[in-house]
Phi, psi and omega in degrees: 000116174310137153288114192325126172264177196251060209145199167295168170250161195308178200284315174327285186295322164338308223262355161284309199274331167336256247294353202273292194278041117253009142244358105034110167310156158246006139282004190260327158111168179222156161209150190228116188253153201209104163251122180221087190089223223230005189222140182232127174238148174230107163215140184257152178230177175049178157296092220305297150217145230289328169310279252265331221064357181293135174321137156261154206221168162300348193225038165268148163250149204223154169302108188280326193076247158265059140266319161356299208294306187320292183305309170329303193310320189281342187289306152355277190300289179289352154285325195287312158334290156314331174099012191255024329047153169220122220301318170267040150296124192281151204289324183302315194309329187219045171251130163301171178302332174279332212243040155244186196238165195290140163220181150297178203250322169282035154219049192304157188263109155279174184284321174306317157321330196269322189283008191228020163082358167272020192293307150127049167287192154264174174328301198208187195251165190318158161058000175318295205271013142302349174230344158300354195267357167287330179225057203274346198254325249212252193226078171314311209253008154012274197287340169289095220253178186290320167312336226244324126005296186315315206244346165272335195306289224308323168273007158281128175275116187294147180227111191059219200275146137280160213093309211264015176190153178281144146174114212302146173189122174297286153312014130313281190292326172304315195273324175312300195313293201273022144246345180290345178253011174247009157305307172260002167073062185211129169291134193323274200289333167309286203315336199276339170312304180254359161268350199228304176301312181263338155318303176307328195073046191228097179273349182246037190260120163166177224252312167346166139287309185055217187297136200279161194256176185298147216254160170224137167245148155240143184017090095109338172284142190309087153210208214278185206279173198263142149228143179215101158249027175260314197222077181302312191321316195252015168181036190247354176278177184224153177217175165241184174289293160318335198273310197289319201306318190301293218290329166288342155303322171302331187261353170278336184194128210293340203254353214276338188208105177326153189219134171322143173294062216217135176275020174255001181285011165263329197300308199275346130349250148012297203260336176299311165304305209287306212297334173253023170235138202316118165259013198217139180282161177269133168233179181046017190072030197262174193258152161281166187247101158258160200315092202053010210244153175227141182264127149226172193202108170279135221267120200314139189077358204278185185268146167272122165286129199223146159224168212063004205104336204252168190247152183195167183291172165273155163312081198273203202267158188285075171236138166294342202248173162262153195272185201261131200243183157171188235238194210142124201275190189281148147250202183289120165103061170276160161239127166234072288190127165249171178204136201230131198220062172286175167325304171254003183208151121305134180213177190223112148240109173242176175187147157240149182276318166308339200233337191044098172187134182221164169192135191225114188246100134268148179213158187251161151116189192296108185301017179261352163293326185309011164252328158296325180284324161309321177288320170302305185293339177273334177289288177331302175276011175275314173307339180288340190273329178252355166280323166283359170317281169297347189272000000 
């Protein structure tokens, strides 16, 4: 395995990667990670913060956002592995007794349910966004805490069946992270810290601020860093660059990144396999939903759409959320990609295992730029996928 290069990228990949980093804010700086195969490449552009200049480097840090949701998944998965949970475990189960929220009772909201967007929860929980509007530029959801979190399950109202229809919810996943952790009597970031982060060897990944991270402005101001302490689970994490390139390595190929020599390291084995495969049919042209993971796949035999000459996925839609879904095996050209959107950064992370090929993009800077740039990374990563493809 080539050692990650540094720096500039070969003249080929420069020139795939431009339209990615000129969409980029261009005050916010970017880091861009690229696997193809046996070759890793990491290149940064601008400036981490913008008084100082300092550059970003691999090890600057960004707001992952809803890439959050992948790692949930996988924390899942590897509890599921050990046996210290179960995917159809009822929600209830690691809940008080006051504090679930209504459903019917002969259809319970499982934890799989929670991880593929099928609970039939809302976006965010009752009474949330009333106290977001004193610090909607600043640290809306601040003030909102795991109590407050508690005493809302109960007057959120569930929509329709679980199971039977997609719809992306943050409190679906926010809520998974606190029961998997009061499952192992562990805070949401300690546990994913020693089941999943430090295993991986991803030392700057985690929901603290630490060290501080690339900064985002709005009109020439500074602003501030994301806190969710009700759902950590679904959008809290920080991440580097060097930190995603392990962790893409980890989902490409099971052997890519040594694990303690330990007997629960077959457990995150395991869940690593399980987290990208589809639990949901695509329906409407929507992505299937894998454990926090979102799926497309061009289906063996279609017409290819290509550029330059070369064949390449389609292009989905530039969204953090998901389309309406139900299960399915892998086929040909699959992807499998979150896209994550906080205050000051944006981030991308895809990959196919078949092609062994990933790409993982953060940038700082203004969220009214993220959907060209989430369009751009989707586009870089189909091309990346079908020119090593042909190579």
């Amino acid at each position: 395995m080539n050692a990650p290069l540094y720096g500039p990228p070969d003249p080929e990949l420069d020139r795939l990667l431009r339209p990615l980093f000129r969409a980029a804010a261009p005050a916010g700086g970017a880091a861009v990670v690229v696997i193809r195969g046996d070759e890793r490449t990491v290149a940064c552009r601008g400036h981490a913060v913008r008084s100082t200049e300092r550059p970003v480097r691999a090890d600057t840090r960004f707001e992952l956002g809803s890439v959050t949701k992948t790692f949930t998944g996988l924390l899942l998965a590897e509890m599921a592995a050990r046996g210290e949970v179960g995917y159809d475990d009822p929600i209830d189960r690691y809940l008080p007794a006051d504090a679930a929220p209504g459903y019917p009772q002969e259809r319970p909201i499982t934890l799989l349910h929670l991880a593929t967007h099928t609970s039939g929860l809302p976006r965010l929980p009752d009474g949330v966004l009333p106290g977001q509007v004193p610090r909607w530029f600043t640290r809306p959801y601040a003030t909102f805490g795991p109590a407050h979190l508690l005493r809302a399950l109960p007057r959120t109202a569930v929509r329709g069946t679980p199971g039977a229809q997609v719809r992306y919810s943050n409190l679906g996943c926010g809520l998974l992270g606190l029961l998997l952790a009061n499952a192992a009597g562990q805070r949401y970031d300690d546990l994913l810290a020693a089941r999943v982060c430090g295993p991986l060897g991803l030392m700057d990944t985690s929901c603290g601020p630490g060290r501080e991270e690339d900064a985002g402005y709005r009109r020439g101001r500074r602003v501030p860093s994301f806190r969710l302490p009700a759902l950590p689970a679904a959008a809290a994490l920080r991440s580097t660059a060097d930190d995603m390139l392990r962790y893409l390595q980890a989902h490409l190929a099971l052997d890519a990144v040594p694990l303690p020599e330990r007997a629960d390291a077959a457990a995150l084995r395991t869940a690593l396999n399980e987290v990208r495969r589809p639990r949901t049919d695509g329906r409407r042209g929507g992505p299937r939903i894998c454990l926090g993971w979102n799926h497309r796949a061009l289906p063996a035999g279609a017409a290819e759409p290509r550029v330059a000459g070369k064949p390449v996925l389609p292009v989905p839609a530039a969204s953090d959320g998901a389309g309406p879904d139900g299960a399915g095996s892998v086929e040909a050209g699959e992807v499998v990609y979150h896209v994550g959107a906080a205050r000051r950064s944006t981030a991308f992370v895809g990959f196919s295992p078949r092609a062994q090929v990933g790409l993982a993009v953060l940038a700082g800077g203004q969220p009214l730029r993220s959907r060209a740039l989430v369009q751009s990374a989707h586009e870089t990563l189909r091309v990346l996928i079908a020119e090593f493809g042909e190579g």
